[in-house]
VEXDREN-2710 file (C-alpha; in Angstrom, 1 decimal):
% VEXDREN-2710
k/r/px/py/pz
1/UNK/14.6/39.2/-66.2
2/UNK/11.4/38.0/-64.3
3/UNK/12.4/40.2/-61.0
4/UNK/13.2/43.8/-60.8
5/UNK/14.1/44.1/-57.5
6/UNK/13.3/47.8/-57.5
7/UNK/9.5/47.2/-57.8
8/UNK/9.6/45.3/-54.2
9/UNK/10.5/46.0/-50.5
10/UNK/12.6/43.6/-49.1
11/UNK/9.9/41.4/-47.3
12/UNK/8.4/41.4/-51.2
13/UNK/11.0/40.5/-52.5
14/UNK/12.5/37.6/-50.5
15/UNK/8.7/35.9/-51.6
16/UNK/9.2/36.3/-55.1
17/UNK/12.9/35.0/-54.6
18/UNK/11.4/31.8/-52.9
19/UNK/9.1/30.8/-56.4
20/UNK/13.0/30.8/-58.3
21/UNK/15.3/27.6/-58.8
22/UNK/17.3/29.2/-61.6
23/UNK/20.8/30.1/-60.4
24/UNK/21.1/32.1/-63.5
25/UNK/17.9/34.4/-63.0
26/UNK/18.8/34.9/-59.1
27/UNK/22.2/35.9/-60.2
28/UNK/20.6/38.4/-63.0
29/UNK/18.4/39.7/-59.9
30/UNK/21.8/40.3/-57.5
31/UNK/22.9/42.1/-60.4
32/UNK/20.4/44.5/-60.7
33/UNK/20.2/45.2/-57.2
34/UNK/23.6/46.2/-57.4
35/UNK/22.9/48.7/-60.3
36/UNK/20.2/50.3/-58.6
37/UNK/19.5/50.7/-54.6
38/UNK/22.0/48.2/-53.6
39/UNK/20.4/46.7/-50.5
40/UNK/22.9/44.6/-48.1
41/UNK/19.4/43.0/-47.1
42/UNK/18.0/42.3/-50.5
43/UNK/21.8/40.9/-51.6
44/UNK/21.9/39.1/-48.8
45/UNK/18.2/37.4/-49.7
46/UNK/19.2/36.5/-52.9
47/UNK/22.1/34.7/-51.6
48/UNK/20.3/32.9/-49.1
49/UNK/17.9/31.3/-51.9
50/UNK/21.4/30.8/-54.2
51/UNK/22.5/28.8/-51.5
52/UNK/19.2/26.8/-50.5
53/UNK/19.2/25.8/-54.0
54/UNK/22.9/24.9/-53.8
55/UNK/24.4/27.8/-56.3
56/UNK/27.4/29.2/-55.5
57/UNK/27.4/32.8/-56.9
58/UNK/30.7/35.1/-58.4
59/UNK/29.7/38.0/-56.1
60/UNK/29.8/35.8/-52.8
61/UNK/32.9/36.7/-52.3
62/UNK/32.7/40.5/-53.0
63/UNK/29.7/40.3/-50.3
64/UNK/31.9/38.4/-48.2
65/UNK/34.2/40.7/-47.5
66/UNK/31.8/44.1/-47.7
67/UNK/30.2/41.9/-45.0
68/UNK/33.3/41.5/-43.0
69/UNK/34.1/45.2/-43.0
70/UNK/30.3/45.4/-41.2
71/UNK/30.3/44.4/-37.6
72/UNK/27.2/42.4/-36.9
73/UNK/26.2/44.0/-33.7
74/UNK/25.5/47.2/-35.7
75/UNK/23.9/45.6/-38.5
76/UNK/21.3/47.9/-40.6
77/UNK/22.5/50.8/-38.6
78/UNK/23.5/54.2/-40.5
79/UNK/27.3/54.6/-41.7
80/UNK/29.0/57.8/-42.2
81/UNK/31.6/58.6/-45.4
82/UNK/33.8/61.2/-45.7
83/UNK/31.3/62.6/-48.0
84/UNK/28.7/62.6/-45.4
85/UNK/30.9/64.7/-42.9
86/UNK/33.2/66.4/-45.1
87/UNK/35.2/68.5/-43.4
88/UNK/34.5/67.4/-39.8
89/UNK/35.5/64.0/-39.9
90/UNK/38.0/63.6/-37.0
91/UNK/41.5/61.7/-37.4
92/UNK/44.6/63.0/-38.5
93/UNK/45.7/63.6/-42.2
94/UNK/47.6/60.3/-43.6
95/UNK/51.4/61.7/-44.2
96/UNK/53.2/60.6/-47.6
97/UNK/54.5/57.1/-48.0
98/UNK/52.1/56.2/-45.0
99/UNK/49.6/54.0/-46.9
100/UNK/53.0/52.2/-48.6
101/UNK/54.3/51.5/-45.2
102/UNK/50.5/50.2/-44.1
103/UNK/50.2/47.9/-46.9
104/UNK/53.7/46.4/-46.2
105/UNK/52.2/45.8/-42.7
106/UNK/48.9/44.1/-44.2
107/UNK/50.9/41.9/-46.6
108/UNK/53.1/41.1/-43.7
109/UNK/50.2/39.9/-41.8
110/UNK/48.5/38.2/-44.0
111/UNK/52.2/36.1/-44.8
112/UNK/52.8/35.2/-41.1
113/UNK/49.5/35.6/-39.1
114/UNK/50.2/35.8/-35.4
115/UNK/48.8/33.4/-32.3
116/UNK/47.0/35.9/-30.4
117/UNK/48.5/35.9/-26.9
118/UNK/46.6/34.7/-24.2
119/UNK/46.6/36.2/-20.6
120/UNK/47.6/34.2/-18.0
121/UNK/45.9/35.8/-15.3
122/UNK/41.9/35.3/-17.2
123/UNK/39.5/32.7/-16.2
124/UNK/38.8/31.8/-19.5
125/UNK/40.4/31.4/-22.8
126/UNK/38.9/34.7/-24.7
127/UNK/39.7/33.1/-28.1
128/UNK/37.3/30.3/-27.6
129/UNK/34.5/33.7/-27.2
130/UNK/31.9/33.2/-30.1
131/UNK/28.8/34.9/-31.0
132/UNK/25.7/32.3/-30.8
133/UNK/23.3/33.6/-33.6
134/UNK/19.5/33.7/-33.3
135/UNK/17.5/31.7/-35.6
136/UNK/16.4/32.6/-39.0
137/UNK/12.4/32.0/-39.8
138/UNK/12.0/29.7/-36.9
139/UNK/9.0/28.6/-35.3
140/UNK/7.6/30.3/-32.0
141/UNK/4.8/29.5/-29.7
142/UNK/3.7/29.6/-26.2
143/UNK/4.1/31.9/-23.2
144/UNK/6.9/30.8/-20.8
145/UNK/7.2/31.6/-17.4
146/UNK/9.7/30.4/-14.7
147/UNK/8.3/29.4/-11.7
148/UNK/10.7/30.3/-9.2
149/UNK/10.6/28.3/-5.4
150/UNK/11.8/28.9/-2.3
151/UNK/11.8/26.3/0.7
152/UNK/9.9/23.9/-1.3
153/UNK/6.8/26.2/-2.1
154/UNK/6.2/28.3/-5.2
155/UNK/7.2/32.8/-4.7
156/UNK/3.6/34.6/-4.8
157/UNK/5.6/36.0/-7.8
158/UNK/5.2/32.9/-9.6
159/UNK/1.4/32.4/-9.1
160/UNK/0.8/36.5/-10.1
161/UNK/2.9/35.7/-13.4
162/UNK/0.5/33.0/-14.4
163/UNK/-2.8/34.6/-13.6
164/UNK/-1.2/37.3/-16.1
165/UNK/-0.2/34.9/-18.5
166/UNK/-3.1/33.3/-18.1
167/UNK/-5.2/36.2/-18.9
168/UNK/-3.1/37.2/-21.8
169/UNK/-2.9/34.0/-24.1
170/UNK/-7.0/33.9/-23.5
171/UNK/-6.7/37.5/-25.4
172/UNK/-4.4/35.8/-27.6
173/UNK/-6.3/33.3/-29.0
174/UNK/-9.2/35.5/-28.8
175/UNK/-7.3/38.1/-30.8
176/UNK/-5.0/35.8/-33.2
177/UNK/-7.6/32.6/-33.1
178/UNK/-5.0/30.6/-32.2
179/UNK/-4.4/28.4/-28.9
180/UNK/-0.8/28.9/-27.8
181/UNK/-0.7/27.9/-24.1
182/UNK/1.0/28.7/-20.7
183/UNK/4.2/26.6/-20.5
184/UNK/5.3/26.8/-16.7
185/UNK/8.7/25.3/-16.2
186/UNK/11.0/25.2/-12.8
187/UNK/13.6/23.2/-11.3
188/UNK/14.6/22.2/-7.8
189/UNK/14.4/18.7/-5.7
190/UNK/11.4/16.8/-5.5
191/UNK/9.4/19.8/-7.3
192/UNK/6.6/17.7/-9.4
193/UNK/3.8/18.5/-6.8
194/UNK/4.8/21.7/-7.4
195/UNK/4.8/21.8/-11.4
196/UNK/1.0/20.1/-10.4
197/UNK/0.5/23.2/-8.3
198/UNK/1.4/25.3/-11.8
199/UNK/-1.4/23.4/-13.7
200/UNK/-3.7/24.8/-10.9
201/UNK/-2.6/28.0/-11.3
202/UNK/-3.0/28.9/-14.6
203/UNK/-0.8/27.2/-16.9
204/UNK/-1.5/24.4/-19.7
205/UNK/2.1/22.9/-19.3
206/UNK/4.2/22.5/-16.8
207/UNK/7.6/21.5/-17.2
208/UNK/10.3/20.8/-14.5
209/UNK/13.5/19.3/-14.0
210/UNK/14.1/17.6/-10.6
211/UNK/17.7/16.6/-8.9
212/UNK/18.5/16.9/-5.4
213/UNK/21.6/19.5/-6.4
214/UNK/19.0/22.1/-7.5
215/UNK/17.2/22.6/-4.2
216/UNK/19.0/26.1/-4.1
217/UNK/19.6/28.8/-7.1
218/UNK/22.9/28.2/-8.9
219/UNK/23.5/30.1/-11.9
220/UNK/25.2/27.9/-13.9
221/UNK/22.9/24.4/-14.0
222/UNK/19.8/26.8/-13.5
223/UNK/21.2/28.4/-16.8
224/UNK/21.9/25.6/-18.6
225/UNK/18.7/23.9/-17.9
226/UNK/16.2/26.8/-19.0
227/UNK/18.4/27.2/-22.3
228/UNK/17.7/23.2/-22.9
229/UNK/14.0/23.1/-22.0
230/UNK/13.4/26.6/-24.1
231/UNK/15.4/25.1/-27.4
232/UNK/13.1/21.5/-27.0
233/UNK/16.3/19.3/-26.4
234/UNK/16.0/16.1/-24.8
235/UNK/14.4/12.8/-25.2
236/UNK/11.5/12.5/-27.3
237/UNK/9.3/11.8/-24.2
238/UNK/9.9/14.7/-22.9
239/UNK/9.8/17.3/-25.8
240/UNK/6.9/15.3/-28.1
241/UNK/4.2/18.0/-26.3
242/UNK/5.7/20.7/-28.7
243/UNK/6.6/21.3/-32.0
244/UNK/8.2/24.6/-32.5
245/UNK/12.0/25.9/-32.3
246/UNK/11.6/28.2/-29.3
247/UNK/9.1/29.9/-27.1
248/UNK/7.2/33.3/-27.8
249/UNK/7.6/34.8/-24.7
250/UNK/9.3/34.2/-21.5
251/UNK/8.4/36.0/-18.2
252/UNK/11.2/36.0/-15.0
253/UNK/10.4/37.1/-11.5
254/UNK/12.4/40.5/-10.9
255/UNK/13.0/39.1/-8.1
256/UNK/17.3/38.9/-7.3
257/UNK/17.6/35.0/-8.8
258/UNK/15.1/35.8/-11.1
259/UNK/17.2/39.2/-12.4
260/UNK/20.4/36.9/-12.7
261/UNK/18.3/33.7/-14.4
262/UNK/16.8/35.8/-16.9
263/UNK/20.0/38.0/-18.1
264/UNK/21.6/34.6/-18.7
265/UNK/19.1/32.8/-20.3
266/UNK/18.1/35.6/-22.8
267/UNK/21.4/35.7/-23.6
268/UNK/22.4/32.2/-24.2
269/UNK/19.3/31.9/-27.1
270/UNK/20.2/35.2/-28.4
271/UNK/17.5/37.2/-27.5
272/UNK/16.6/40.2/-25.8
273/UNK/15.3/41.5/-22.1
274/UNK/13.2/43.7/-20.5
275/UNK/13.8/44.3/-16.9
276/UNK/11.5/45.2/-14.2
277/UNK/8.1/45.5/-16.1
278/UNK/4.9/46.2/-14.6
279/UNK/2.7/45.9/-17.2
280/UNK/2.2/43.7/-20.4
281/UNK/-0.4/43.4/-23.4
282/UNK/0.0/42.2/-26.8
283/UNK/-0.9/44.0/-30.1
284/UNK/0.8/44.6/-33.4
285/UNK/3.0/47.3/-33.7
286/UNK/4.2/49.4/-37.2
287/UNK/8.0/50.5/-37.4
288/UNK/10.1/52.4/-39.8
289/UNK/13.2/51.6/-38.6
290/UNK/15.8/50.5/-41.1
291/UNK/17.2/48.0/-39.0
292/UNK/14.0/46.8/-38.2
293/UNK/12.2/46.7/-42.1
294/UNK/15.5/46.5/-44.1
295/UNK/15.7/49.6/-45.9
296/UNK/14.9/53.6/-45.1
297/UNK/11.6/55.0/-45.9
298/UNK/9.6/51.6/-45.5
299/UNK/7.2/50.9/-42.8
300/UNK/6.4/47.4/-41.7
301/UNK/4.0/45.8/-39.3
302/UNK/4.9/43.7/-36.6
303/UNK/2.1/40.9/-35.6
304/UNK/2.0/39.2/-32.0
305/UNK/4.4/41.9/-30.1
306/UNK/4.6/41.4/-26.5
307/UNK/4.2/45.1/-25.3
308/UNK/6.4/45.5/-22.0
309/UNK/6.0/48.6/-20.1
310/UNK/8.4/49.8/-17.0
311/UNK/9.1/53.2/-14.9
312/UNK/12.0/54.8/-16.0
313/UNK/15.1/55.7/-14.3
314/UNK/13.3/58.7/-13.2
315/UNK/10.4/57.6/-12.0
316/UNK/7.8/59.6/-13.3
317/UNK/7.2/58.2/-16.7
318/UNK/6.7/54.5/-18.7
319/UNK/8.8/53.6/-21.3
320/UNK/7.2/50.6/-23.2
321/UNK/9.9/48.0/-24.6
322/UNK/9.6/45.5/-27.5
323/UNK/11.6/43.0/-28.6
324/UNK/11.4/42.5/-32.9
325/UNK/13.3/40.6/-35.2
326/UNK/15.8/42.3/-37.6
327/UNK/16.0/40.8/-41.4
328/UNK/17.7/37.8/-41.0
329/UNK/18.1/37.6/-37.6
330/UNK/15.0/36.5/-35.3
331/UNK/15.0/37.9/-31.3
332/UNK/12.9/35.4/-30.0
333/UNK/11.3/34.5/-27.1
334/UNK/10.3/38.1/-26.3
335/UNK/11.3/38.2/-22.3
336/UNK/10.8/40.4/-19.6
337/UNK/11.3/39.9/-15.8
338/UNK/8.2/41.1/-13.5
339/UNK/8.0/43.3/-10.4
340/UNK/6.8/41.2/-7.9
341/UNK/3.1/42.6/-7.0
342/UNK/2.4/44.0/-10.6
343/UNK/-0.3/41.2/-11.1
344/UNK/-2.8/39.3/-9.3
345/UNK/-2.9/35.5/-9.2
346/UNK/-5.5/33.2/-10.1
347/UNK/-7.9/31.6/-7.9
348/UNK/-6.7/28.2/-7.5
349/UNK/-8.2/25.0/-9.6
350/UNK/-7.0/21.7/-8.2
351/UNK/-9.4/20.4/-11.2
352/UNK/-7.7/22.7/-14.0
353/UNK/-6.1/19.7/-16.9
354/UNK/-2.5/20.4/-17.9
355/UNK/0.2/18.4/-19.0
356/UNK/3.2/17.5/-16.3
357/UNK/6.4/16.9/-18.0
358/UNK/9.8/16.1/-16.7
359/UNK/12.4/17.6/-18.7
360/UNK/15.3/15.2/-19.3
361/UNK/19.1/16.5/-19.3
362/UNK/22.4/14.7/-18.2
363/UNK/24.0/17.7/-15.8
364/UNK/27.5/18.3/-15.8
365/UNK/29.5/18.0/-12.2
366/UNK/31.4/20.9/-12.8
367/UNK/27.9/23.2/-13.3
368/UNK/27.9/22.3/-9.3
369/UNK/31.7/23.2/-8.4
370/UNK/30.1/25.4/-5.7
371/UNK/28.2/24.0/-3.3
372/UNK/26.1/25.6/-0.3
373/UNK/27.0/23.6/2.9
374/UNK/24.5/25.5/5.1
375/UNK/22.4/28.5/5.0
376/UNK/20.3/30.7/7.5
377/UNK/16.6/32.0/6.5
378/UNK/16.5/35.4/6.8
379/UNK/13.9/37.3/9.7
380/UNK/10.3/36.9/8.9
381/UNK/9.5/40.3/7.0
382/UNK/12.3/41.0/5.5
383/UNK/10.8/40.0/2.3
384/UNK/8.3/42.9/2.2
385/UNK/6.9/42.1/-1.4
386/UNK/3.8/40.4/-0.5
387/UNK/2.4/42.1/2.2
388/UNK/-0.9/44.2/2.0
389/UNK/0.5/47.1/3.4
390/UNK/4.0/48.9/3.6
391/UNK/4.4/51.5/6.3
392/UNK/7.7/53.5/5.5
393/UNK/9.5/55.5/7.2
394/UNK/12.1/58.2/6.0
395/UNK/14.4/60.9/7.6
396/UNK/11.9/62.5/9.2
397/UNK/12.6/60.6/11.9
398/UNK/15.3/62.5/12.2
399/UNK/14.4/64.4/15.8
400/UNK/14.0/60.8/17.4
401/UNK/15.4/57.8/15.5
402/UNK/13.7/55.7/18.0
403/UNK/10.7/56.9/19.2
404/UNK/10.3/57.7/15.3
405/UNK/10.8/54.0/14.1
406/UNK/8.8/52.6/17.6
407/UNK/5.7/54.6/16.1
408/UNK/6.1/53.3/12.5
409/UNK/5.9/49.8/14.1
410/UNK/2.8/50.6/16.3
411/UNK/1.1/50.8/13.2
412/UNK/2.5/48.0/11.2
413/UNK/1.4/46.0/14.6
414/UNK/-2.1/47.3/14.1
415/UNK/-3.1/46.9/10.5
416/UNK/-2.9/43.3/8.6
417/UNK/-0.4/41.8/6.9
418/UNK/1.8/45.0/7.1
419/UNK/5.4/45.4/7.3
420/UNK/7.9/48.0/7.8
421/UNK/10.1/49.7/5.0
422/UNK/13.1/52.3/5.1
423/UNK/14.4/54.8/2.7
424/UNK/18.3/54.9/1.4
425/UNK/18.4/58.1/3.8
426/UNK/17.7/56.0/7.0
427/UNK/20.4/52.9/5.8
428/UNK/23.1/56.0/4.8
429/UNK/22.2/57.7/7.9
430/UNK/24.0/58.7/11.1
431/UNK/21.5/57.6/13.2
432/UNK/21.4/55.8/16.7
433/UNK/18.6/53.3/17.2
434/UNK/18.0/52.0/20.7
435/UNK/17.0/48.8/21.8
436/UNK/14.9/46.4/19.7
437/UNK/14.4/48.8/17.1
438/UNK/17.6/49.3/15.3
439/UNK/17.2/45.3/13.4
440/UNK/14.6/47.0/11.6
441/UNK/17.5/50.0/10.0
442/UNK/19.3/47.6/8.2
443/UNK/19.3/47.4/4.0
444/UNK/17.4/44.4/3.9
445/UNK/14.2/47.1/4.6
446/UNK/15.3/49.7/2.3
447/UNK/12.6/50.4/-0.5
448/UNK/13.9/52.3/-3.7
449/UNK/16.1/51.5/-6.7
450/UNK/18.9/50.0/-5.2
451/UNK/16.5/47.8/-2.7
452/UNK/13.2/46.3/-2.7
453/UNK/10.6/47.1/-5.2
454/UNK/7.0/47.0/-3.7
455/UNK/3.5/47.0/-5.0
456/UNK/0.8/46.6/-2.0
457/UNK/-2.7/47.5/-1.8
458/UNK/-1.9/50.5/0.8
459/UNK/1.6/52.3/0.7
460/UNK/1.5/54.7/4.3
461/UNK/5.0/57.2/3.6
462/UNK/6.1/58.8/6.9
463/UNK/8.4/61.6/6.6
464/UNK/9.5/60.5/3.1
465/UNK/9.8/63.4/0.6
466/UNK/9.7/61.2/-2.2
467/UNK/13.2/61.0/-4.2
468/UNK/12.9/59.5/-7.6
469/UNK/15.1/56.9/-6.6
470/UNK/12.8/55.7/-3.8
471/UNK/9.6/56.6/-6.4
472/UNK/10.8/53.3/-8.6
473/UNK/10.2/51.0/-5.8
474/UNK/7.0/52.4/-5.0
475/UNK/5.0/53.6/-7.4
476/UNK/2.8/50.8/-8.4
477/UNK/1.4/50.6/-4.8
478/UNK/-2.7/50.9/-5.1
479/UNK/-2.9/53.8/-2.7
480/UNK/-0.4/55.7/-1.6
481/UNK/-0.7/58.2/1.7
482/UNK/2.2/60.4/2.5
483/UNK/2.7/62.4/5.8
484/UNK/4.7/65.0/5.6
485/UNK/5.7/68.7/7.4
486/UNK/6.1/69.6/3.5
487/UNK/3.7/70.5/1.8
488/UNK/6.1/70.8/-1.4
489/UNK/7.8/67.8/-0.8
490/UNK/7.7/65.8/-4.1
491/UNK/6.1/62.9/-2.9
492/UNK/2.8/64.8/-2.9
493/UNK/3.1/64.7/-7.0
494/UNK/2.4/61.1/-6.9
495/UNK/0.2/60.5/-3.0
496/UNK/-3.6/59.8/-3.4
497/UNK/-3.9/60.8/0.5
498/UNK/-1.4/63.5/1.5
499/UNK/-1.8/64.8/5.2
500/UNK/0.1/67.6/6.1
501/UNK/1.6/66.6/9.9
502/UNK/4.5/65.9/11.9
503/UNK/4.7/61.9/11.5
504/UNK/5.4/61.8/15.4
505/UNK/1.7/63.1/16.3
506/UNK/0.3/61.4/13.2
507/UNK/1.2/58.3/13.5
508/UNK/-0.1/57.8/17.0
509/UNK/-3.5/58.6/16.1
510/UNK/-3.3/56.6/12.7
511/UNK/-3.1/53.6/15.2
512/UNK/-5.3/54.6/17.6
513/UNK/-7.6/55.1/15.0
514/UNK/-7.4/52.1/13.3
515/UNK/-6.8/49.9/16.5
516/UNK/-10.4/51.3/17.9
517/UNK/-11.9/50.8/14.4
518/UNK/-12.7/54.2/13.8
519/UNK/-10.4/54.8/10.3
520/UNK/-10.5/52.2/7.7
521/UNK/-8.0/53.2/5.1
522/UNK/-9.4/52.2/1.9
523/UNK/-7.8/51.9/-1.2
524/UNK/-9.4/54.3/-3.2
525/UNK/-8.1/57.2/-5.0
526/UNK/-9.4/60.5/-6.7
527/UNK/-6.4/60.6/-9.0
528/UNK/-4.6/63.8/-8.5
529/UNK/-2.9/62.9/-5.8
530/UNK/-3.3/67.0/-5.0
531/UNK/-4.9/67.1/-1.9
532/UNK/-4.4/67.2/1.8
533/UNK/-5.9/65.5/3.9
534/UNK/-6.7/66.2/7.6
535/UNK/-6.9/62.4/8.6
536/UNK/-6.5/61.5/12.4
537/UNK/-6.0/65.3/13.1
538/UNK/-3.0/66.1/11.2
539/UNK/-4.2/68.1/8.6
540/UNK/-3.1/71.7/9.7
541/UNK/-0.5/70.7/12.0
542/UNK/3.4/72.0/11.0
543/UNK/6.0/71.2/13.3
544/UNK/9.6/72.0/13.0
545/UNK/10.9/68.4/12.7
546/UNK/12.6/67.4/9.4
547/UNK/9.7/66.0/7.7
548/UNK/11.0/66.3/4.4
549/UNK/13.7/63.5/4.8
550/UNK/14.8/61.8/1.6
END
């Protein structure tokens, strides 16, 4: 025999398997797998080359139906025998003439194999349901991101995901020495000035698809459009720029279309997602992971990883996500959606060159079976993600709803480009608001996990003691200043600036200050976010008002 398999990890050995055309010796190899580790992965390689060259082999159907007995979606993962739990398996002992009576039941089943029944009350036929499997070996290139518009202008979002992408395919080809490009692509009515606008933000490529039915968000033709361009389908004019199976990477907007666009398209090629990331950098990365490398006790190194790091559900620490191919089964592109004000933009280059494509696809009429007959754009400021600064107010308002949220707007008024958040404890509240004042209370403002997630250069936190909910939606702010009556409240963990005060006589001379020019609240930090300030006069002032909030 040429190959002993047990001289080669799998990754070894599906090389050596690709320099055989003898059925006969691949066949002697499967059989000596078998006698000694028995690898599903290195049986399953040698298969694969029996059929490239077009061998049927005697075990296929033993495999076959070990294979069946596997469900994919835990592939590679760890099973337990009764041998591996012994007395602590659970179930219940199998009573005499039990396994008779079972395999009367099987051979009845296999005789007269039932329709499964279908439930008149579903949407959809579920036994038309199939898996879609990833690709195998394909080809991958390029950094994808989706350009999202609104009103005929591209989100800020947009413009900070290219100046990141930008910035990391430079590294890239630094790095790798080669030049994989920025592929911008976007859809919507008369959007080519816009795909121009892409070029002069950052990317090489930008592709979009334009019909007067897209000038809104609709899941379904958005969907099916991103899953065409990202597979290269179409004519040969539009797809000739590239020559590889599917992007790299992909990068969504975390914005609420962006959320829904990328779950759907990630899942219709296969792959996997990475939701509200604030950070991104690409290095190798070494895994000993059976599912990952194919077999226990074997490390292997993955090349060209897209690094994706987000807060937690807590709050208070990073988890960093990656996206890597099993054996047999690629997970590509590698995608992620983006907190809006994670990244800044390029400076614009009306002279950058890139290549304009239009994307061609025939779209179906029922992918528009809803249709928006008229809309309403909401309030200026309620979008608070790309303002400068946020000035956010909590419960510890509480004493005077009002008067409490009339002072957080004196000083929203005063400063530039600022705008006025909430907590969850102000939307859930109780509270009476007066006048002109009480717009600003609805959950369109609230900042948090369940509401908008914010990143400005100055993050002022009024009577907000600093829940871990409400941390997620703030943390990535530049500087952050709390005032507070609290001087344990938890938002002092994470403040650069935190002035111990009753928000209702520190916020008055915050804009006094600031509207005379006397305080300039600059965005620098010292890091511990452990001291307390005395700004505008607050420093030693306690009052009895519930400054702790939410």
């Amino acid at each position: 025999m040429g190959i002993d398999p047990d001289e080669h990890t799998i990754d070894e050995l599906t090389e050596e398997l690709e320099t055989v055309d003898d059925a006969e010796e691949l066949n002697a190899v499967l059989e000596a797998e078998r006698a000694g580790q028995d690898r599903k992965t290195a049986r399953e390689a040698v298969h694969r080359r029996l059929e490239k060259i077009d061998e049927p082999t005697d075990d296929n159907e033993a495999d076959e139906s070990e294979d069946a007995e596997t469900d994919d979606e835990t592939e590679g993962e760890y099973e337990e025998t009764e041998e591996d739990v012994g007395e602590d398996a659970e179930g219940e002992p199998v009573e005499e003439g039990a396994e008779d009576e079972a395999a009367e039941s099987e051979e009845a089943a296999e005789a007269e194999p039932e329709e499964p029944e279908e439930d008149d009350n579903l949407s959809h036929p579920t036994r038309d349901k199939r898996h879609v499997r990833a690709l195998d070996g394909g080809e991958y290139a390029d950094m994808w991101v989706f350009c999202e518009t609104q009103g005929g202008e591209l989100l800020e979002v947009s413009r900070e995901m290219l100046g990141k992408a930008r910035a990391l395919m430079d590294e890239f080809a630094a790095d790798y020495g080669d030049d994989e490009r920025v592929v911008a692509f976007l859809m919507g009515d008369d959007c080519e000035a816009l795909a121009e606008e892409c070029i002069a933000y950052g990317a090489d490529v930008a592709v979009y698809h334009d019909d007067d039915r897209l000038e809104r968000f609709l899941h379904k033709p958005y969907t099916e459009i991103s899953a065409h361009m990202a597979r290269g389908e179409g004519t040969a004019e539009s797809t000739e720029w590239r020559e590889y199976d599917r992007p790299r990477y992909v990068l969504f907007p975390a914005t609420n279309n962006g959320r829904d666009l990328s779950a759907k398209v990630q899942a219709e090629l296969d792959s996997g997602l990475a939701s509200d990331c604030s950070d991104l950098f690409i290095e190798e990365e070494e895994v000993s992971n059976p599912v990952k490398t194919g077999e226990p006790g074997v490390k292997k190194t993955f090349e060209k990883v897209l690094h994706m790091k987000r807060p937690d559900f807590s709050g208070f620490e990073y988890s960093t996500i990656l996206c890597l191919d099993n054996p047999g089964r690629d997970f590509h592109p590698q995608g992620c959606s983006i907190i809006p004000g994670s990244f800044e933009p390029i400076e614009r280059d009306d002279d950058r060159d890139g290549l304009v494509v239009e994307h061609d696809m025939a779209l179906e009429d029922d992918w528009f079976a809803v249709e928006i007959t008229d809309h309403d754009r909401l309030e200026e400021g309620i979008d608070l993600t790309g303002h400068d600064v946020i000035v956010c107010l909590g419960r510890g308002i509480g004493n005077d709803p009002t008067e409490g949220m009339e002072l957080g707007l004196d000083l929203v008024d005063a400063l530039d480009d600022a705008a006025l958040g909430i907590t969850r404890g102000i939307v859930t509240s109780s509270y009476q608001f007066e006048g002109h004042v009480e717009r600003y209370s609805s959950e369109e403002r609230q900042i948090g996990e369940t509401g908008q997630v914010v990143a400005p250069d100055l993050y002022v936190a009024a009577g907000v003691s600093g829940a871990v909910q409400h941390k997620v939606g703030m943390d990535e702010s530049d500087t952050i200043v709390a005032i507070n009556t609290d001087t344990d409240a938890r938002i002092r963990n994470f403040s650069d600036y935190f002035i111990e005060g009753d928000l209702f006589e520190v916020l008055p001379q915050l804009t006094s200050a600031v509207e005379s020019g006397e305080l300039e609240l600059e965005a620098a930090t010292d890091g511990g976010g452990d001291g307390t300030g005395s700004a505008a006069g607050g420093g030693d002032e306690t009052a009895d008002t519930n400054g702790g909030g939410d």
